[in-house]
C-alpha positions in Angstrom: 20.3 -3.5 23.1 19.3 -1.7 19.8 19.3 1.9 19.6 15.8 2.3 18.8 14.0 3.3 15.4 12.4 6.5 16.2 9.1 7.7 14.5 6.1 10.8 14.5 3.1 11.0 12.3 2.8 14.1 10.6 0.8 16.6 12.5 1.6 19.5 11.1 -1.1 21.9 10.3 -0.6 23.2 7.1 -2.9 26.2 6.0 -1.9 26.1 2.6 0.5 23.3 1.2 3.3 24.2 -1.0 2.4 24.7 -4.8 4.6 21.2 -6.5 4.1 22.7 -10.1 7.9 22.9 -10.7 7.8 19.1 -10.1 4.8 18.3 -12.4 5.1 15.6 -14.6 5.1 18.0 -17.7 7.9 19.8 -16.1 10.4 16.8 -15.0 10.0 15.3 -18.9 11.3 18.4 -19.9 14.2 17.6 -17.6 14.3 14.0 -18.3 14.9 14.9 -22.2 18.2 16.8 -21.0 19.2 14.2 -19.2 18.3 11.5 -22.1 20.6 14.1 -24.2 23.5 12.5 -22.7 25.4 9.9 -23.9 25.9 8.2 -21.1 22.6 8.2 -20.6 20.2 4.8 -19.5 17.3 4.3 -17.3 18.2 2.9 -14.2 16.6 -0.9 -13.4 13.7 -0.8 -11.0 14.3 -4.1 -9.2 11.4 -6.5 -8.1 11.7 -8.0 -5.1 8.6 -10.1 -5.4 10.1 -12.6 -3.2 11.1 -10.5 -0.5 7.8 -8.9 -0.4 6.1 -12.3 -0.1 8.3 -13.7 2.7 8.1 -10.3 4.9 4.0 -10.1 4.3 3.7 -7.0 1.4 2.3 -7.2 -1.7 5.0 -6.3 -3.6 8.7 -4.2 -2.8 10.1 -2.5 -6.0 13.7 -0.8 -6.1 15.3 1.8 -8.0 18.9 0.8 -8.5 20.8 4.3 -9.0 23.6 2.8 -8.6 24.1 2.5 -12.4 23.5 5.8 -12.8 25.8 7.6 -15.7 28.8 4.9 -14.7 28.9 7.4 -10.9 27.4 4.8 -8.9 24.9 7.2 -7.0 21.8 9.4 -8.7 22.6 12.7 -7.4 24.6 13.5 -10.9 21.1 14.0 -11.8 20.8 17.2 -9.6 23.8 18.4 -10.2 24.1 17.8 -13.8 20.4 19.9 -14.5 21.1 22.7 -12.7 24.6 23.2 -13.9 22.9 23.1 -17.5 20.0 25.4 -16.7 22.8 27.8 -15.3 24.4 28.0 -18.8 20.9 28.1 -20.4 20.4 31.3 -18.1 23.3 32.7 -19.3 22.9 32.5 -23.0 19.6 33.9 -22.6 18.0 30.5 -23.8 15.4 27.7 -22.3 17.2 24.6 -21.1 15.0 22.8 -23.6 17.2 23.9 -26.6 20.5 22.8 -25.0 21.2 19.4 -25.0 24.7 17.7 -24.3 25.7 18.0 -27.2 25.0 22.2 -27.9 26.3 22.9 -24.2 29.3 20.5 -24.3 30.8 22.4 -27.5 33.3 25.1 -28.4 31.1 27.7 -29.6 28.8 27.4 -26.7 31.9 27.2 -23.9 33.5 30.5 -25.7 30.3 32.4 -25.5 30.4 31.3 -21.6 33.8 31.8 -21.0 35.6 30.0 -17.9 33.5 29.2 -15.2 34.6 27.6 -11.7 31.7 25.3 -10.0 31.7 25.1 -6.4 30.1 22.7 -3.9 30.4 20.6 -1.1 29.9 16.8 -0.8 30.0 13.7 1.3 30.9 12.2 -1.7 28.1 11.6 -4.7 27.1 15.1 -4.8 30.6 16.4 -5.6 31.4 13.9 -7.9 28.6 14.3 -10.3 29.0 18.4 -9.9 33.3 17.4 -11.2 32.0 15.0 -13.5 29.7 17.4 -15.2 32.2 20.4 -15.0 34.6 18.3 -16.7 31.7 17.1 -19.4 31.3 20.8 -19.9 35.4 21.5 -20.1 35.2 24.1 -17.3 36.6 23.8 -13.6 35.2 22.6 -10.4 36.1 23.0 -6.8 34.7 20.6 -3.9 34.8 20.4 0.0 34.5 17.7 1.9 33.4 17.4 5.9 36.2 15.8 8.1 35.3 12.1 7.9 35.2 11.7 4.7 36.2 8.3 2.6 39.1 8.7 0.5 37.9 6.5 -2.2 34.9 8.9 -2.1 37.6 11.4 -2.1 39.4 9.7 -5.2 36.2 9.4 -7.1 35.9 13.0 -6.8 39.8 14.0 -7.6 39.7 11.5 -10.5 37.2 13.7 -12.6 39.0 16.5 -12.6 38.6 18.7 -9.2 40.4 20.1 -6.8 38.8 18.6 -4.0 40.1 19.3 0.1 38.5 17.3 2.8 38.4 19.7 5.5 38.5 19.7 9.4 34.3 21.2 9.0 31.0 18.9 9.4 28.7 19.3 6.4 26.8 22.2 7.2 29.9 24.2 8.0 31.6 22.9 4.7 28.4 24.3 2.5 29.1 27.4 3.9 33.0 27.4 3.6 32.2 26.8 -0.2 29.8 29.5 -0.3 32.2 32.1 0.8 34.8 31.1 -1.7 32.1 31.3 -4.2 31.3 34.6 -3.3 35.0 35.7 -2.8 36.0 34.4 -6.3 32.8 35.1 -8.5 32.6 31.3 -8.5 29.0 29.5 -9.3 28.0 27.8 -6.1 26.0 24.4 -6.7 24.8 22.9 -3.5 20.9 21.4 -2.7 20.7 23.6 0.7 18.2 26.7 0.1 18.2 29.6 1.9 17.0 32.9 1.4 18.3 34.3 -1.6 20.0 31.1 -2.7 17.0 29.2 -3.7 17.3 28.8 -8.1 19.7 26.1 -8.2 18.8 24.0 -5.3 15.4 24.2 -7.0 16.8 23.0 -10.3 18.7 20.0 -8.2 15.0 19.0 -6.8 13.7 19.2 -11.1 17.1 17.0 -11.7 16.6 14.1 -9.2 12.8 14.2 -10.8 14.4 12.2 -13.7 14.3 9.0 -11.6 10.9 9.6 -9.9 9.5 9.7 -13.5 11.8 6.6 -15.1 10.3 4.8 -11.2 6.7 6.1 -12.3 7.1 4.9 -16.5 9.0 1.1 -14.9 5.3 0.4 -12.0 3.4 0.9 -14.9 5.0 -1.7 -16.9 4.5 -3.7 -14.0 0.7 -3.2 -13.9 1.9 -1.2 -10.6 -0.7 2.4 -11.8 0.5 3.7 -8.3 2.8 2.8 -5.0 0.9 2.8 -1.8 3.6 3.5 -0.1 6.7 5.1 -1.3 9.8 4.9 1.7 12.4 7.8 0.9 15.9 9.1 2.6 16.5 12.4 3.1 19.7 14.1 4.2 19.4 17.9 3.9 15.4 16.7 1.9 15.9 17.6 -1.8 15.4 13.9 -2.8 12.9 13.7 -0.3 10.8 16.7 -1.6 11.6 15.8 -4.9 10.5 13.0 -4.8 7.7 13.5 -2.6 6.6 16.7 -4.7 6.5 14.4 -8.3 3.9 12.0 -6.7 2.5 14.1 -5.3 1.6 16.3 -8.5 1.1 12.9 -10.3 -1.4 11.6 -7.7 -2.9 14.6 -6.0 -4.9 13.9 -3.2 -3.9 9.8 -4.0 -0.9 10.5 -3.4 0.6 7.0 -2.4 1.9 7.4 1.5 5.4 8.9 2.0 7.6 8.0 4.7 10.6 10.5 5.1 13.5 8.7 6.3 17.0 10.1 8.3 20.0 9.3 10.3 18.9 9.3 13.7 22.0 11.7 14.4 21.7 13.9 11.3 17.5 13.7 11.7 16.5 17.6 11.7 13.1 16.9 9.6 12.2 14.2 12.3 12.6 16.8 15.0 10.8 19.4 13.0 7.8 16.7 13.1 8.0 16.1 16.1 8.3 19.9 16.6 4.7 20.0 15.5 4.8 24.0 15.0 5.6 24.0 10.9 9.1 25.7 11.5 12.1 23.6 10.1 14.6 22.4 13.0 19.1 21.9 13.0 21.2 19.5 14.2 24.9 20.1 14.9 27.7 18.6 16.0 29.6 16.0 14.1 26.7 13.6 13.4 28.8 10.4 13.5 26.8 8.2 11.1 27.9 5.9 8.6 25.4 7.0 6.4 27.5 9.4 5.2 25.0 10.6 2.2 22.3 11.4 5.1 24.7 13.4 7.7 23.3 17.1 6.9 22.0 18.7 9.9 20.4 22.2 8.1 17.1 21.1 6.1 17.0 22.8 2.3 13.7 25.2 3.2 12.0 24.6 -0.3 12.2 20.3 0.7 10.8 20.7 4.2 7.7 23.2 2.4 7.0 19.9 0.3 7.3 17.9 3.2 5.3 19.2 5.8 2.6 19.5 3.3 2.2 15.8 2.2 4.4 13.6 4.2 2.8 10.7 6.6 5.4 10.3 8.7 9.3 11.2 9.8 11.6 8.1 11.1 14.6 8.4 12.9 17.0 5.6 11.8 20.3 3.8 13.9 23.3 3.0 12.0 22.1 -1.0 12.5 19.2 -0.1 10.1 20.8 0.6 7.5 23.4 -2.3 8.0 20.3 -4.2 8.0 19.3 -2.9 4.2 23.0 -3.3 2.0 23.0 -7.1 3.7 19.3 -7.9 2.3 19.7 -6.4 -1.0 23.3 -7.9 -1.3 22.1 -11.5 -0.7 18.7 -11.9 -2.1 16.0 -14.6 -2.0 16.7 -17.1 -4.2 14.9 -15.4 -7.5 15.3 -12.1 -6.3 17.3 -9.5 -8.5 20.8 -8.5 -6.2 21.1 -4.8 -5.4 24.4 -3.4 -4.5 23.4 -0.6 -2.1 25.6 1.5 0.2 25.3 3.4 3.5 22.7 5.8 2.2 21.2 4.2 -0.3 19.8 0.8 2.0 18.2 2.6 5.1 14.6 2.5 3.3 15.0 -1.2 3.1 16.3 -2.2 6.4 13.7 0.0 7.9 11.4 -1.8 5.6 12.2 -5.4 6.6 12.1 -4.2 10.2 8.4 -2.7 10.6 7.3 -5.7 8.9 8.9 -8.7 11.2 10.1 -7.3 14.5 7.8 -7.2 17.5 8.9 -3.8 18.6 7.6 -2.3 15.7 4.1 -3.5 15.4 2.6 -0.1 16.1 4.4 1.4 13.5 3.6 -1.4 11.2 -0.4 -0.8 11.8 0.1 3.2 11.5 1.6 3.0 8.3 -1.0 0.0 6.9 1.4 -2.1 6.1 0.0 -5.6 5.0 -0.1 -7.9 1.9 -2.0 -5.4 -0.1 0.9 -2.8 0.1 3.0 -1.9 -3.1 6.0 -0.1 -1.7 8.9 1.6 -4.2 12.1 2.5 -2.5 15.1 4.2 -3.8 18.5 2.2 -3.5 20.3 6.2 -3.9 24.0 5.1 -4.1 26.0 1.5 -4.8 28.9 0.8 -3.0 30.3 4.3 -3.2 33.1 3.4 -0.5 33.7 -0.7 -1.1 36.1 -1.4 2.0 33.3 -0.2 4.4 30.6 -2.0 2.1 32.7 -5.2 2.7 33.0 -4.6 6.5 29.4 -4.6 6.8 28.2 -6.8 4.4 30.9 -9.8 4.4 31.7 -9.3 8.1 28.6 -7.6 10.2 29.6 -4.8 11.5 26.8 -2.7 12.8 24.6 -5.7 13.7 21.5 -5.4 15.4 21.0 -7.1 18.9 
């Protein structure tokens, strides 16, 4: 028997909803033309899955394929990359606006700066964009990793450049291993969990990932798509998810398409804060044996669960079999359909997706949500195949089937 997809309508009563300014759309271009300043920079494809849509009974399914993102195979080199810039700009005493890749990446500007050691702690994407950018801007980066971890994602990590530990610590425990290293060594910590008196850079990560929401926003349009109705998004510790969330929000105001928040069922502390009810954000600890590694944060970032609980329809709870679902959908399409390549973290959306719309158990949720042939939905496929011998194992031999 399935382990069951768990959901809760947002009930929280919010007096006043958080202010999404900083994630206006006249904010995130500012951060999309840093991000544009980058060679390596290209918009990511957002994939129409017209077919799919039709056979499952929506009016239309449209994907945002990160995993082309910057040649790292995941977006969150997005967050990473921003704040890390704004960081410097703060530093020189200038706006982020006159430092592109090339004025930050240079001598004169990395002798004004001096050496500087970035510090986080990853699942896997996370570090690797913070390495990848530390090495883009010739200075040093530390990582941690919870026990668990991949060693290709591990790999990935070492290969740009850092000296990266996987550690005997679950997530939450390795943010704040990093953080007292950071503090002990003068170190610049860069990690997407707020809390009180860390709060700048996490809130530059949320203005970094906005890059995508926009490119998403710019792709519809050319699509004759003026606005999702729906708009599925996973959320580990919630910076994507308010991010994201937060954009449409501002773009949309009160048409802001619907927003379905989407966890690990045993990493799902905004789904318990739902259900909750009382505004106050929830933890989960333990080791949170998921394979979506990307997802397995049990401590919500604060400033992502304000955005949230402001404008979110609903939380969902997700099994490991959801997910499973997703990468084998993408990964063999209908015939016409464009192929995604999706891992652990980045497929939940779309095996939660395919379920509310064709299994019996669901129908509730299906009718809550409005689901139905008039629906334009836009997902986020957050990560490729980040570790490809457990992308095989599910997708070429079914492990993590559901029942």
């Amino acid at each position: 028997m399935d382990k069951k997809i768990l959901w809760k309508k947002n009930t929280i009563g919010v007096k006043e909803k958080k202010s999404v300014e900083f994630l206006s759309k006249r904010e995130i271009e500012k951060v999309k033309k840093f991000h544009e300043s980058f060679p390596q920079y290209s918009e990511t494809p957002l994939v129409n899955l017209s077919n799919l849509a039709k056979k499952i009974g929506l009016g239309g399914i449209y994907v945002k394929d990160e995993s082309y993102r910057f040649g790292l195979n995941a977006f969150k080199v997005l967050g990473g990359s921003f704040a890390m810039g704004n960081y410097l700009a703060q530093k020189l005493n200038r706006d982020i606006s006159e430092l592109g890749y090339a004025k930050v990446t240079s001598d004169k500007v990395r002798k004004q700066l001096g050496e500087i050691t970035f510090i986080t702690a990853t699942d896997g994407n996370h570090g690797r964009g913070v390495a990848w950018t530390a090495s883009q801007l010739k200075q040093k980066s530390v990582v941690y990793m919870p026990k668990g971890s991949s060693q290709s994602r591990f790999q990935n990590i070492k290969n740009e450049g850092a000296d990266v530990t996987i550690t005997d610590l679950n997530y939450d425990d390795a943010v704040r291993l990093a953080n007292k290293h950071a503090e002990e060594n003068g170190w610049v910590m860069v990690q997407d969990t707020a809390w009180e008196g860390y709060e700048d850079i996490p809130t530059w990560i949320m203005q970094g990932y906005g890059t995508m929401s926009l490119e998403a926003l710019e792709q519809l349009k050319k699509l004759e798509v003026e606005r999702p109705t729906h708009i599925f998004i996973q959320a580990g510790v919630g910076s994507l998810a308010g991010s994201v969330q937060g954009f449409f929000a501002s773009a949309f105001g009160e048409n802001c398409p619907r927003t379905v928040v989407v966890e690990a069922d045993e990493a799902a502390c905004l789904y318990k804060s739902a259900v909750a009810n009382d505004g106050k954000v929830r933890s989960v600890g333990g080791d949170m044996p998921t394979i979506m590694a990307g997802l397995a944060c049990g401590e919500a970032n604060t400033i992502g669960w304000e955005v949230l609980k402001s404008y979110s329809s609903e939380f969902i709870a997700c099994p490991d079999w959801v997910t499973a679902k997703g990468m084998r959908v993408l990964g063999n399409p209908l015939k016409g359909d464009t192929r995604v390549i999706s891992g652990e973290s980045g497929a939940v959306t779309t095996g939660l997706l395919c379920s509310i719309m064709t299994r019996d158990d669901l129908k509730g949720l299906r009718e809550e949500l409005e689901l139905d042939e008039n629906s334009k939905v836009l997902l986020f496929s957050t990560e490729g195949d980040t570790d490809p011998d457990k992308y095989r194992r599910i997708v070429w031999d079914g492990e993590y089937q559901s029942i």
